[in-house]
C-alpha positions in Angstrom: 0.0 0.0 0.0 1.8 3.2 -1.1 1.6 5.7 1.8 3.4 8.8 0.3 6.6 9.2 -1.4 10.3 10.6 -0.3 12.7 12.5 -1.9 15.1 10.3 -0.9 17.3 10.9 -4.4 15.4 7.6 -5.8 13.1 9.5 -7.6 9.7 8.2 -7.4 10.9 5.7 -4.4 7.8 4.4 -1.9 7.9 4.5 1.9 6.2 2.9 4.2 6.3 3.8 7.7 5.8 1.2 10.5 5.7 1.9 14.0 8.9 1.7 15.5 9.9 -2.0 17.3 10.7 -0.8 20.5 8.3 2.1 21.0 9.9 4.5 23.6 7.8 7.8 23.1 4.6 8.1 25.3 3.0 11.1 23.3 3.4 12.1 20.0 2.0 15.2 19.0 1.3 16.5 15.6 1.0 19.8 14.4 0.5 20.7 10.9 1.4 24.4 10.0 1.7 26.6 6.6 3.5 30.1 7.1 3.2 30.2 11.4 6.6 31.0 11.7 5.7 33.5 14.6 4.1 31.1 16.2 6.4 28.1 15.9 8.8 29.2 19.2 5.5 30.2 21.5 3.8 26.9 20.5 7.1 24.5 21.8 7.6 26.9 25.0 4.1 26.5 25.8 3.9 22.4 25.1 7.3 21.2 26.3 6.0 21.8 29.9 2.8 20.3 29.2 4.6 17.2 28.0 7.5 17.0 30.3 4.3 16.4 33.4 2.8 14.3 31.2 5.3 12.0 29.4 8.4 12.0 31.9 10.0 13.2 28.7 9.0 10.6 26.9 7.7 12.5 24.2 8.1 14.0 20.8 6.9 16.8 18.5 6.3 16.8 14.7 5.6 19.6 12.7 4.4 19.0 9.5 5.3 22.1 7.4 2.9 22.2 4.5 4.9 24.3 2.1 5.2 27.1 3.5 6.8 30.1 1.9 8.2 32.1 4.8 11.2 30.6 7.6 8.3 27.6 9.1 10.8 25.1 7.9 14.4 27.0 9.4 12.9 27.5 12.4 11.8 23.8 12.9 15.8 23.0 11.9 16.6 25.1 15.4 14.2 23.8 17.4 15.6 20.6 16.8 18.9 21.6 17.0 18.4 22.6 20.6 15.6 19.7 21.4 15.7 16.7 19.6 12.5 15.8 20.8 11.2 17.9 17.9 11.2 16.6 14.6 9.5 17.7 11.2 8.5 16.9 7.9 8.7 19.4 4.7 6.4 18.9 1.9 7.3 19.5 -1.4 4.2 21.7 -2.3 1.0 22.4 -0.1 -0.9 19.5 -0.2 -3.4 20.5 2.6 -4.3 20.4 6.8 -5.9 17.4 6.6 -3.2 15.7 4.5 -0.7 17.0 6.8 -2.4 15.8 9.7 -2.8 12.8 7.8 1.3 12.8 7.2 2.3 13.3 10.8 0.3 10.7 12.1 1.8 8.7 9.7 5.4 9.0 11.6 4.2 8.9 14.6 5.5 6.5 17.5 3.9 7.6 20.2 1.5 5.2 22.5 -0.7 8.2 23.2 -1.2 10.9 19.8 -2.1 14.4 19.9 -3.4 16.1 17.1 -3.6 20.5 16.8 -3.3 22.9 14.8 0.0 25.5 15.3 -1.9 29.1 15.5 -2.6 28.5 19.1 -6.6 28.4 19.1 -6.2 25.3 20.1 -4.0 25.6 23.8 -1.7 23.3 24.9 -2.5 23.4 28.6 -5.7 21.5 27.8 -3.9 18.0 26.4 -4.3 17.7 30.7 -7.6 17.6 30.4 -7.6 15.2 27.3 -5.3 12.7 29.1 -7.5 12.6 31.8 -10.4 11.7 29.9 -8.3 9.0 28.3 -7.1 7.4 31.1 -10.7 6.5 32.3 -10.7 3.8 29.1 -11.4 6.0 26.0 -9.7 5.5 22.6 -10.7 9.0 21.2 -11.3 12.0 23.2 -11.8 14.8 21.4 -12.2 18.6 22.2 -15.3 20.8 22.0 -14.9 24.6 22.5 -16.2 26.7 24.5 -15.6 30.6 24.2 -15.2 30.2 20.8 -13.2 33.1 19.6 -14.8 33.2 15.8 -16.5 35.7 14.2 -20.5 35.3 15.0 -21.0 34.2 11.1 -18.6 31.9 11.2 -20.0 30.6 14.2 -23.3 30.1 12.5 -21.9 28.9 9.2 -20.1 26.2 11.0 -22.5 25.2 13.3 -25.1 25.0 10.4 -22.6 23.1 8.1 -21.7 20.2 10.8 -25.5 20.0 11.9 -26.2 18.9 8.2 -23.1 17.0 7.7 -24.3 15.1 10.8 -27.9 14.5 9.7 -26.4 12.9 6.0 -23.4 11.4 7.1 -24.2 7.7 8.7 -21.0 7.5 11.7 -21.3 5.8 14.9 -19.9 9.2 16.6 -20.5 13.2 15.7 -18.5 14.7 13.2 -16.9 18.1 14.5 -14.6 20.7 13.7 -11.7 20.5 15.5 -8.9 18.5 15.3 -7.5 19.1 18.7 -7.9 15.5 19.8 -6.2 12.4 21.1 -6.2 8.9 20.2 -4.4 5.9 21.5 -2.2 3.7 19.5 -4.8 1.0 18.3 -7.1 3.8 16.9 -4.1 5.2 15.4 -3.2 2.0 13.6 -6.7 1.4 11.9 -7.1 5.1 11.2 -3.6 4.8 8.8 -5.1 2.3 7.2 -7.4 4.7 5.8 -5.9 6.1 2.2 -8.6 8.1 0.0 -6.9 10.9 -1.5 -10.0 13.5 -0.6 -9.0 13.9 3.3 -11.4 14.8 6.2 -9.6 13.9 9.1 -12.4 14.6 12.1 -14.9 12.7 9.8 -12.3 10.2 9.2 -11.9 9.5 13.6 -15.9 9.8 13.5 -16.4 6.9 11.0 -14.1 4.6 13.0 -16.0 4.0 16.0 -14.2 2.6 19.1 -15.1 4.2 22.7 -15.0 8.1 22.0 -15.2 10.7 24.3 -15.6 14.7 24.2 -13.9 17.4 26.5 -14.8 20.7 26.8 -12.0 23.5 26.6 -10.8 26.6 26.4 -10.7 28.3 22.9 -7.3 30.0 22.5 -7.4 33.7 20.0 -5.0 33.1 17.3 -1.2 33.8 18.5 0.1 35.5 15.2 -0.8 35.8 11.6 -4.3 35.0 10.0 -6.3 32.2 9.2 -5.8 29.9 6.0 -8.9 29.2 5.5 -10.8 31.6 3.0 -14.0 31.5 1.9 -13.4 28.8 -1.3 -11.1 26.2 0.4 -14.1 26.4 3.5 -16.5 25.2 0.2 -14.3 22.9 -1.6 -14.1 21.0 2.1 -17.8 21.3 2.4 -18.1 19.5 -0.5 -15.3 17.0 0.2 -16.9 16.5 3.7 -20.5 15.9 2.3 -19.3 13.8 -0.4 -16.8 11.4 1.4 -19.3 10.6 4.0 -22.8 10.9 2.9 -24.3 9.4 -0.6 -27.6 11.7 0.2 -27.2 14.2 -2.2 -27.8 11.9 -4.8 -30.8 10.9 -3.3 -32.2 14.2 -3.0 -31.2 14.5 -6.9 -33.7 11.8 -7.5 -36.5 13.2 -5.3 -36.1 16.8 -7.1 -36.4 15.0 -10.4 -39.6 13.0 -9.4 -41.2 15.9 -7.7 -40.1 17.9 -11.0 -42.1 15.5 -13.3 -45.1 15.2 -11.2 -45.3 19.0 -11.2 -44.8 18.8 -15.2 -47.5 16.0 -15.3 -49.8 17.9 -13.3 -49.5 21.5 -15.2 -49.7 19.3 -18.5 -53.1 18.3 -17.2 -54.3 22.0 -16.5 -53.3 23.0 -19.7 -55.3 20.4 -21.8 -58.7 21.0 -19.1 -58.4 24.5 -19.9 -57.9 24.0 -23.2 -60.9 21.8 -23.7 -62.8 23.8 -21.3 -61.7 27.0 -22.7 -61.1 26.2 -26.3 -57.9 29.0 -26.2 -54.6 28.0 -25.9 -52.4 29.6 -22.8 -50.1 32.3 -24.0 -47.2 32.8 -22.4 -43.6 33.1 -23.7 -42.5 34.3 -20.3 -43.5 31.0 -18.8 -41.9 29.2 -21.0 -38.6 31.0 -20.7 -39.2 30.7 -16.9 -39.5 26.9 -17.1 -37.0 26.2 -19.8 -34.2 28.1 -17.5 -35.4 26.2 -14.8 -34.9 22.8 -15.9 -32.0 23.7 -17.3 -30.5 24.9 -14.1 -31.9 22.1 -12.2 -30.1 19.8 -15.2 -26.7 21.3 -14.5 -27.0 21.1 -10.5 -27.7 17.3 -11.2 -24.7 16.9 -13.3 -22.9 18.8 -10.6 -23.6 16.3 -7.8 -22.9 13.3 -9.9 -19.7 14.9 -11.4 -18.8 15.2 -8.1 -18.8 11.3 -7.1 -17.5 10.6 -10.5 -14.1 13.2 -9.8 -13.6 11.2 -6.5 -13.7 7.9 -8.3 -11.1 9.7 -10.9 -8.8 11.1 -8.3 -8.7 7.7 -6.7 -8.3 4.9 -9.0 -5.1 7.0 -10.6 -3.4 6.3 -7.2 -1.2 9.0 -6.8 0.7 9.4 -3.1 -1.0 11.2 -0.7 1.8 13.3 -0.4 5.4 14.3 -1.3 8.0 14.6 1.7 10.9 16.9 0.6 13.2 16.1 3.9 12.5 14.9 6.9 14.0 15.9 10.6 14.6 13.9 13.6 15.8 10.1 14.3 12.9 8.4 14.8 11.8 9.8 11.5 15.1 8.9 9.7 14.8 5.7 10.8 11.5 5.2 9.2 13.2 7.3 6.2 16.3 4.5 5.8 13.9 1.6 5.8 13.5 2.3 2.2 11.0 1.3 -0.6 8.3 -1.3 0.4 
């Protein structure tokens, strides 16, 4: 199964990673970034103690730098100059969060894996509260917000989005926003097994299963910088979300197409009663340009939908890697770098 591919001077060389034989790290956490280089250095001073209480040192940090164009990347070389315990991984191009997350957790050793994002919304003083839930039996324990610190639309818009993602989606668990969770090893080890190309990650933990478990925290203002999420990438993982988890919009296709034709069936009706009724005609070029442009929109929003599955099926039979690893940092991940090919 090809997992992602290294530029390891094989060109187009596979890797594999496995989890290490002798697992030593107790918590592994994962922090995708692109362009947070002002919040890189606040984000390690603010985990390492977190860790060090929780781990006994034991621990270890990956950044997952998603091509970023500003000095993400050198300042993850100093940090691990000074701490090993913090390693990273450099994309050749921005492939995505979710396929970042998706890339970190694929190097990963940890018994115990934290997942968050590197703008500091998501605080580090509340893994605590995460590991506590975990320890009472839970595979998954993820966080819910409180004092959000979006704007009041976005608020809406994302509580509106996940409350219909949640009615067409069929999961075991709710799908959420956040990817400020934590998952032991077993729910880390069927979660990689997990490959489609169109990433979701929350969904992804949601569809799983296992014994899951939510924790209410603290949401953090953004350290530095802005957000990376504009207004299309927030649609094109809409539709990504809807799509990988939820065949319902083809089934509403199909009920707006009957309920079209029995509406066509029944004004056909009226107009042949009123004709014989009557005995004129009904005039009206308007209506017919009205209903023309109708069906024609409600044609192209069904080809839509469909065209939708059908791209997923395209991007996924071609079988491209997930992702491209430029260089990697840190010897637990060139250790999984030197096993090579598989």
């Amino acid at each position: 199964m090809t997992y992602c591919t290294v530029n390891n001077h094989r060109e187009g060389s596979l890797l594999q990673p496995d989890a290490l034989a002798n697992r030593t790290v107790s918590y592994s956490v994962v922090c995708p970034l692109f362009n947070e280089q002002s919040n890189i250095e606040v984000l390690y001073r603010r985990l390492a103690p977190v860790l060090d209480g929780l781990a006994l040192f034991t621990w270890e940090l990956i950044f997952v730098d998603d091509g970023s164009h500003d000095r993400s990347w050198s300042l993850i070389l100093a940090l691990h100059a000074r701490d090993p315990r913090v390693k990273g991984l450099r994309f050749s191009r921005n492939f995505g969060h979710h396929v970042a997350l998706t890339a970190g957790l694929d190097f990963a050793s940890g018994e115990r894996i934290v997942t968050m994002d590197s703008d500091l919304q998501d605080q580090p003083e509340e893994i605590r509260a995460l590991a506590a839930k975990m320890d009472e039996g839970y595979d998954l324990v993820y966080a819910e917000r409180k004092g959000r610190q979006h704007s009041l639309m976005k608020r809406i818009n994302s509580a509106y989005f996940f409350w219909f993602l949640n009615k067409m989606a069929r999961v075991p668990h709710p799908i959420t926003g956040a990817v400020f969770r934590m998952m032991s090893r077993n729910f880390l080890e069927e979660l990689r097994r997990l490959r489609e190309c169109h990433r979701f990650f929350t969904g992804l933990t949601a569809w799983l299963g296992f014994r899951q478990a939510s924790v209410l925290v603290e949401h953090g203002g953004r350290h530095a910088g802005t957000t990376k999420y504009d207004l299309f990438k927030m649609l094109r993982l809409a539709a990504d979300s809807i799509t990988s988890f939820s065949t319902q919009p083809l089934y509403y296709v199909i009920y707006m197409g009957a309920a079209i034709t029995v509406l066509s069936i029944a004004f056909g009706l009226y107009v042949l009663v009123d004709y014989f009724v009557s005995g004129f005609p009904i005039i009206g070029w308007a209506s017919l340009i009205t209903a023309t442009t109708f069906f024609g929109g409600v044609i192209l929003f069904t080809l839509g939908v469909i065209g939708q599955y059908i791209a997923r099926i395209f991007e996924q039979v071609k079988q491209r890697p997930i992702y491209i690893v430029q260089e990697l940092v840190g010897d637990a991940l060139a250790l999984q770098r030197s096993r090579g090919p598989s």
